[in-house]
N, CA, C and O atoms as a Tinker XYZ file with bonds, in Angstrom:
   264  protein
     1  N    103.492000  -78.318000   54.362000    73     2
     2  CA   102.861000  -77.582000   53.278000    64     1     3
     3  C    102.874000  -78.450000   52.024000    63     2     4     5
     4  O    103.944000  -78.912000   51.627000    81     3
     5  N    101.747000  -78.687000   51.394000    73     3     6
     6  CA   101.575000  -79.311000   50.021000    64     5     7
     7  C    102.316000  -77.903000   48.527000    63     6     8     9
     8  O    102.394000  -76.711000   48.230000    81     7
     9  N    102.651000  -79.271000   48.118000    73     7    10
    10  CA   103.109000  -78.782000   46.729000    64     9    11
    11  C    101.755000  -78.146000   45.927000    63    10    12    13
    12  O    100.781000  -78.859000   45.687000    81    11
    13  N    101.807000  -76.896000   45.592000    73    11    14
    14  CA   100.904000  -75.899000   44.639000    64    13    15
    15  C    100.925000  -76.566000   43.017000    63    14    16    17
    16  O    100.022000  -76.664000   42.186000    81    15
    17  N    101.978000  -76.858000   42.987000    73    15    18
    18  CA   102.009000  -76.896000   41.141000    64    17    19
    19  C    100.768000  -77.929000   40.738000    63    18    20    21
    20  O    100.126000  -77.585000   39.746000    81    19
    21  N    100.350000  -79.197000   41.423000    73    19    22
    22  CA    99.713000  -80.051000   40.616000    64    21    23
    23  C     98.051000  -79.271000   40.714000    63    22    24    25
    24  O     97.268000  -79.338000   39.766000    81    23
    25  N     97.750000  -78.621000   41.897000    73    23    26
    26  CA    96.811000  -77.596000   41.610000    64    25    27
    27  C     96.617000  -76.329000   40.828000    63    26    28    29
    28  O     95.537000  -75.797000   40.569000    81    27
    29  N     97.849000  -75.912000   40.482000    73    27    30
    30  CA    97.596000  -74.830000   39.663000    64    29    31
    31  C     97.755000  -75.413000   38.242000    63    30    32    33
    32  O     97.566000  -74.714000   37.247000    81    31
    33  N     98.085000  -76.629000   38.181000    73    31    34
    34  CA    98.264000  -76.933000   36.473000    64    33    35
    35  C     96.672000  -78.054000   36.232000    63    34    36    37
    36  O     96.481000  -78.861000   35.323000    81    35
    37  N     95.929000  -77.775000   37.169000    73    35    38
    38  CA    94.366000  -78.683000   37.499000    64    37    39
    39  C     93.857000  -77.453000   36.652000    63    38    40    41
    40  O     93.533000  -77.387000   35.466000    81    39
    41  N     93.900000  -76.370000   37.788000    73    39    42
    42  CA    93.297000  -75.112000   37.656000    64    41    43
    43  C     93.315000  -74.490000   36.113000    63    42    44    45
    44  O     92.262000  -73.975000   35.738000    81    43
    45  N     94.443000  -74.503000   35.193000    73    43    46
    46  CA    95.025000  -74.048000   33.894000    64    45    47
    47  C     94.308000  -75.190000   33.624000    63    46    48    49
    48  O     93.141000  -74.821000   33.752000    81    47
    49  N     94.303000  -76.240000   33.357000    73    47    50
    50  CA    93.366000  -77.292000   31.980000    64    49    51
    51  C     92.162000  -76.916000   32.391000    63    50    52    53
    52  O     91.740000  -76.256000   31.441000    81    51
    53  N     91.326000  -76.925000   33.234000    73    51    54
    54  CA    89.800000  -76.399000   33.770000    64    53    55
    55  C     89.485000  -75.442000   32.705000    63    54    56    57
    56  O     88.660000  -75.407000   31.792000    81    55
    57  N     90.669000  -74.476000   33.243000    73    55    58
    58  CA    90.845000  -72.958000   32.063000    64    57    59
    59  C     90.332000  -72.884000   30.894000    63    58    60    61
    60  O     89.360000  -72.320000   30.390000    81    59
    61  N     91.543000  -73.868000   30.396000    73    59    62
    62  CA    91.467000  -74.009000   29.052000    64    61    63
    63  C     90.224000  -74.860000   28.119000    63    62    64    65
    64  O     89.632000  -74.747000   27.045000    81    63
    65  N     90.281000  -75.796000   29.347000    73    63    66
    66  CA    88.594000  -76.517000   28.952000    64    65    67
    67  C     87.431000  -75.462000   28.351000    63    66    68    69
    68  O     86.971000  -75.331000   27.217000    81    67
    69  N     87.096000  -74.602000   29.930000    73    67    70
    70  CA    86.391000  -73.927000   29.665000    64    69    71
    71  C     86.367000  -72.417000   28.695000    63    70    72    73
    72  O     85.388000  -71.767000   28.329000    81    71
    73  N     87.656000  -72.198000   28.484000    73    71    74
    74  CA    87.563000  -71.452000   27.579000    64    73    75
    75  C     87.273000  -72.005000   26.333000    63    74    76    77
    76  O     86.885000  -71.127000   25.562000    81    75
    77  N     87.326000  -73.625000   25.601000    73    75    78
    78  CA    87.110000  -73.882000   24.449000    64    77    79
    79  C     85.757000  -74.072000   24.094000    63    78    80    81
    80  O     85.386000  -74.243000   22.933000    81    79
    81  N     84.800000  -74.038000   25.368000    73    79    82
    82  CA    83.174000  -73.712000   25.351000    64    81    83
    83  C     82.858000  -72.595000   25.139000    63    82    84    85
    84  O     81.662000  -72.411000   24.913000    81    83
    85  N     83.742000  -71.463000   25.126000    73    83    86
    86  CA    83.050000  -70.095000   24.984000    64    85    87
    87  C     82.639000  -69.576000   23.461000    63    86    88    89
    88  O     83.306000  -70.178000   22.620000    81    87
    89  N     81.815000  -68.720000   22.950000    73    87    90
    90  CA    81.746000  -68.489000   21.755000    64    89    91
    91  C     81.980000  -67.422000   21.528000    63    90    92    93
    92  O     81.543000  -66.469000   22.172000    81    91
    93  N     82.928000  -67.337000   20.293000    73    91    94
    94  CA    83.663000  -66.325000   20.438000    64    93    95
    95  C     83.315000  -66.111000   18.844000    63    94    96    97
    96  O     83.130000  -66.932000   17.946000    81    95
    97  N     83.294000  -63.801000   18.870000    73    95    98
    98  CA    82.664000  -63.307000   17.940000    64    97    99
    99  C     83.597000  -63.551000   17.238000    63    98   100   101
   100  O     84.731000  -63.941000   17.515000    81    99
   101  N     82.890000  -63.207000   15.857000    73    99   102
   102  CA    83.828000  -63.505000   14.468000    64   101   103
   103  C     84.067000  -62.075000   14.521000    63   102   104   105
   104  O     83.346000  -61.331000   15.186000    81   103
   105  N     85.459000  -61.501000   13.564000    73   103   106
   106  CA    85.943000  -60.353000   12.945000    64   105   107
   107  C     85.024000  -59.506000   12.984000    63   106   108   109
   108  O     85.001000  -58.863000   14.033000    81   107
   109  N     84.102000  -59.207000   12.094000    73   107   110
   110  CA    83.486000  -58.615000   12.133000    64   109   111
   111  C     82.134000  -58.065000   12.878000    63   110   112   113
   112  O     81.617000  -56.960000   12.714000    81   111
   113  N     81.551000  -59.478000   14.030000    73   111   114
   114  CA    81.236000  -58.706000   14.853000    64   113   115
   115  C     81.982000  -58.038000   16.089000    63   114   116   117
   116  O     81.359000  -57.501000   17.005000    81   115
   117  N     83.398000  -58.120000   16.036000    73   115   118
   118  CA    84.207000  -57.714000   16.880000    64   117   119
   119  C     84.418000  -56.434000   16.500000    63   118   120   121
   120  O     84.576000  -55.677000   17.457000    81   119
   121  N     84.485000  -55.853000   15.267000    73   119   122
   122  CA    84.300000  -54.689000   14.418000    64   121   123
   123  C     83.528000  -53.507000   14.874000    63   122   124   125
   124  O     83.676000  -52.400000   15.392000    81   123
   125  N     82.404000  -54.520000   14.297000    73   123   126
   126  CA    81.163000  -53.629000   14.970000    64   125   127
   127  C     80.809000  -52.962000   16.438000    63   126   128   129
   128  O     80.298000  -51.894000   16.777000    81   127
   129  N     81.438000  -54.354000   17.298000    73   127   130
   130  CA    80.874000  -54.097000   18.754000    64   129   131
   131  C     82.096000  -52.991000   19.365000    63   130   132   133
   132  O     81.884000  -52.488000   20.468000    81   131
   133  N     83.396000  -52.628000   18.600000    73   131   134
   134  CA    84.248000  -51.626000   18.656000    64   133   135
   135  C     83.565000  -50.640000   18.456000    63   134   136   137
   136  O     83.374000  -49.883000   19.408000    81   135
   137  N     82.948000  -50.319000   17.084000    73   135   138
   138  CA    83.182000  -49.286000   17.161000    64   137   139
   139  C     81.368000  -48.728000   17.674000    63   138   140   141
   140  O     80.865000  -47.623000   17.470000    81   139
   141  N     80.886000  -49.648000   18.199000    73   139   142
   142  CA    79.394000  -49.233000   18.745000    64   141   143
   143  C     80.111000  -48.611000   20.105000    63   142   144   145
   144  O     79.431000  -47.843000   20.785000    81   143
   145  N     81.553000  -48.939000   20.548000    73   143   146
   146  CA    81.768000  -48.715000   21.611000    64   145   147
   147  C     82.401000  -47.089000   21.815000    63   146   148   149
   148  O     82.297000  -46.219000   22.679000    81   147
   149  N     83.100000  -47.230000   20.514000    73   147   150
   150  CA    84.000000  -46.013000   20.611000    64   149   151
   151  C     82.876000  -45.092000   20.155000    63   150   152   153
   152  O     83.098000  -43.945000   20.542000    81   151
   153  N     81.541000  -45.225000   19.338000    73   151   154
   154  CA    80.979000  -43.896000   18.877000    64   153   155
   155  C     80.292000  -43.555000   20.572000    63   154   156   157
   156  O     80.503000  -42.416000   20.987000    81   155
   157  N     79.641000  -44.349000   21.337000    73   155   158
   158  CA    79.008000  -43.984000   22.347000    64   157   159
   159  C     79.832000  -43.351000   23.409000    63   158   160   161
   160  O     79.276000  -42.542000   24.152000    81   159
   161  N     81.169000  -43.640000   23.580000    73   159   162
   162  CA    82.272000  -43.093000   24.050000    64   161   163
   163  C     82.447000  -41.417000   23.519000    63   162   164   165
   164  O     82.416000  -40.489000   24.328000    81   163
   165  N     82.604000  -41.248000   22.263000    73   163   166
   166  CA    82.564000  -39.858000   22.020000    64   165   167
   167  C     81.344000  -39.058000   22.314000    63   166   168   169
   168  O     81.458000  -37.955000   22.849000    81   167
   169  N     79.815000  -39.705000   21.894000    73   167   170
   170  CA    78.632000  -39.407000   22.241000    64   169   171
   171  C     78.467000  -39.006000   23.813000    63   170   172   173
   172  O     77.957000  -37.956000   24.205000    81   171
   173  N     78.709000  -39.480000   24.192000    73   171   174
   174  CA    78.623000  -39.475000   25.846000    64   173   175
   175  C     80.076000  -38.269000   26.679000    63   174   176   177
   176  O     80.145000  -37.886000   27.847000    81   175
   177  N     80.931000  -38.006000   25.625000    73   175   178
   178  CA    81.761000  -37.333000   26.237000    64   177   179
   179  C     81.347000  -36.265000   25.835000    63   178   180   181
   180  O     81.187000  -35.330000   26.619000    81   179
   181  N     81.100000  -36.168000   24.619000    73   179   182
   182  CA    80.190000  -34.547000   24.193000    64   181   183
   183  C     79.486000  -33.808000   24.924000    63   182   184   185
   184  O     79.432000  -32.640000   25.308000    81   183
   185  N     78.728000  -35.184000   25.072000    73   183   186
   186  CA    77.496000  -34.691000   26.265000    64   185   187
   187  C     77.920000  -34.304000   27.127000    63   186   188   189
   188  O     77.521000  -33.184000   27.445000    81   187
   189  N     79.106000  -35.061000   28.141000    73   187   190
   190  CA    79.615000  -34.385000   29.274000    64   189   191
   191  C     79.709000  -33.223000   29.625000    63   190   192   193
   192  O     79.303000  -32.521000   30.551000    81   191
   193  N     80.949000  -33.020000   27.804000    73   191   194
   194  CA    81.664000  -31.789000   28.322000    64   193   195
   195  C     80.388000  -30.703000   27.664000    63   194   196   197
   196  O     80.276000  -29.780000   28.471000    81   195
   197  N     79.653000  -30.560000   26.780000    73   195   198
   198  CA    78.643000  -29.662000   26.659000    64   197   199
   199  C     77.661000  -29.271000   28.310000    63   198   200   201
   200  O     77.545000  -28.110000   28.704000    81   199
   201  N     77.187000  -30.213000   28.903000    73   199   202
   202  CA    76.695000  -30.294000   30.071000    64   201   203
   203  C     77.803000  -29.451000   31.337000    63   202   204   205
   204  O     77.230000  -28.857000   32.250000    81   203
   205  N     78.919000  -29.457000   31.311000    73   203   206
   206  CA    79.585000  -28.742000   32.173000    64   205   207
   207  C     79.873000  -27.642000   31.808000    63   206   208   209
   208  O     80.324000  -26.906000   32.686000    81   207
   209  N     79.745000  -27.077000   30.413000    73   207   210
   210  CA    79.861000  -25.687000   29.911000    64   209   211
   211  C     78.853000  -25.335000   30.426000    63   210   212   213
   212  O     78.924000  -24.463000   31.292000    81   211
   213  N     77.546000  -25.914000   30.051000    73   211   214
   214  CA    76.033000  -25.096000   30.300000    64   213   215
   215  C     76.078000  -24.939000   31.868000    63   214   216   217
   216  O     75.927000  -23.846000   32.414000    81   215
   217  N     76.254000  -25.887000   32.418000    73   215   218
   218  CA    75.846000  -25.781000   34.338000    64   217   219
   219  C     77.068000  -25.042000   34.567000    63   218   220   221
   220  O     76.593000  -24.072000   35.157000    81   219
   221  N     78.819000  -24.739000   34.487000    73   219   222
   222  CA    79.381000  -23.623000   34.265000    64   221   223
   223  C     78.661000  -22.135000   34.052000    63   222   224   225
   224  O     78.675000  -21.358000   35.006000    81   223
   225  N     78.203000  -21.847000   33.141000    73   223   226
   226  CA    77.301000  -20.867000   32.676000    64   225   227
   227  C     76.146000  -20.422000   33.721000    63   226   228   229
   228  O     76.012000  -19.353000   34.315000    81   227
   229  N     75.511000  -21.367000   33.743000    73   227   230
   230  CA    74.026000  -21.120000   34.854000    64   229   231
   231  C     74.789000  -20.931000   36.277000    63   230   232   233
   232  O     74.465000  -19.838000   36.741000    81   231
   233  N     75.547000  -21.514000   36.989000    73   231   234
   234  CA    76.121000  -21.170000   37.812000    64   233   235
   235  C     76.483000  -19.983000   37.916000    63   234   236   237
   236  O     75.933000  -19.495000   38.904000    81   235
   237  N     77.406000  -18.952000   37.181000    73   235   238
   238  CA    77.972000  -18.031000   37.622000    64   237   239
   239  C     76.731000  -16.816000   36.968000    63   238   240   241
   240  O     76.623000  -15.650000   37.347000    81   239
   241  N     75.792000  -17.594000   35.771000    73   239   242
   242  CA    74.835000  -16.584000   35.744000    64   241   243
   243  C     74.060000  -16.414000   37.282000    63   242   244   245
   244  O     74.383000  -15.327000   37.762000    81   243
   245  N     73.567000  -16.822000   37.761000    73   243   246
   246  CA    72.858000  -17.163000   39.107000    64   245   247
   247  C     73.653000  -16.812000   40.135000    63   246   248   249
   248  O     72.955000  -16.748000   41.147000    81   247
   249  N     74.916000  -16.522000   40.389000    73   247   250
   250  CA    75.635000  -16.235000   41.616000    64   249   251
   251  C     76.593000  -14.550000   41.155000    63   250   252   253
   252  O     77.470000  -13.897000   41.722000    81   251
   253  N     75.821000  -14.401000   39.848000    73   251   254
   254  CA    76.760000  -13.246000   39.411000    64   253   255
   255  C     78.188000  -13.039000   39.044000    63   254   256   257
   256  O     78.720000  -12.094000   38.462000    81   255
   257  N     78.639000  -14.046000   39.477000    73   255   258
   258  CA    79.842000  -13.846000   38.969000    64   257   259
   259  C     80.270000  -13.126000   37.300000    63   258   260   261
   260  O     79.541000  -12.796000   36.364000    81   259
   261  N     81.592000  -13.088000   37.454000    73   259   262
   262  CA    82.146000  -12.435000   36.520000    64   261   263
   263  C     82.446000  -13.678000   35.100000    63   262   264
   264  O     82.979000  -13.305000   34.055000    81   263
């Protein structure tokens, strides 16, 4: 069996290489792209839970229930 380490420390500079090509957002578009994330997150859960009240509703209107 070959020794792992001189491949996994190949593998980590590759890494790091290629992570120093990546472009990476500044502050403030990191800001932004938060909270574009978190409003669509609440937007979309609203919706959910409004959508399972209403089909809740139509359901037991339609089957009679109580």
């Amino acid at each position: 069996m070959t020794n792992p380490i001189p491949r996994i420390r190949e593998f980590l500079t590759e890494v790091f290489v290629e992570l120093k090509k990546s472009a990476w957002p500044t502050r403030s578009e990191l800001v932004d792209s938060t909270l574009v994330v978190l409003v669509t997150v609440i937007v979309l859960g609203v919706f959910v839970s409004v959508a399972d009240v209403v089909f809740a509703w139509a359901i037991r209107w339609l089957t009679g229930a109580a």
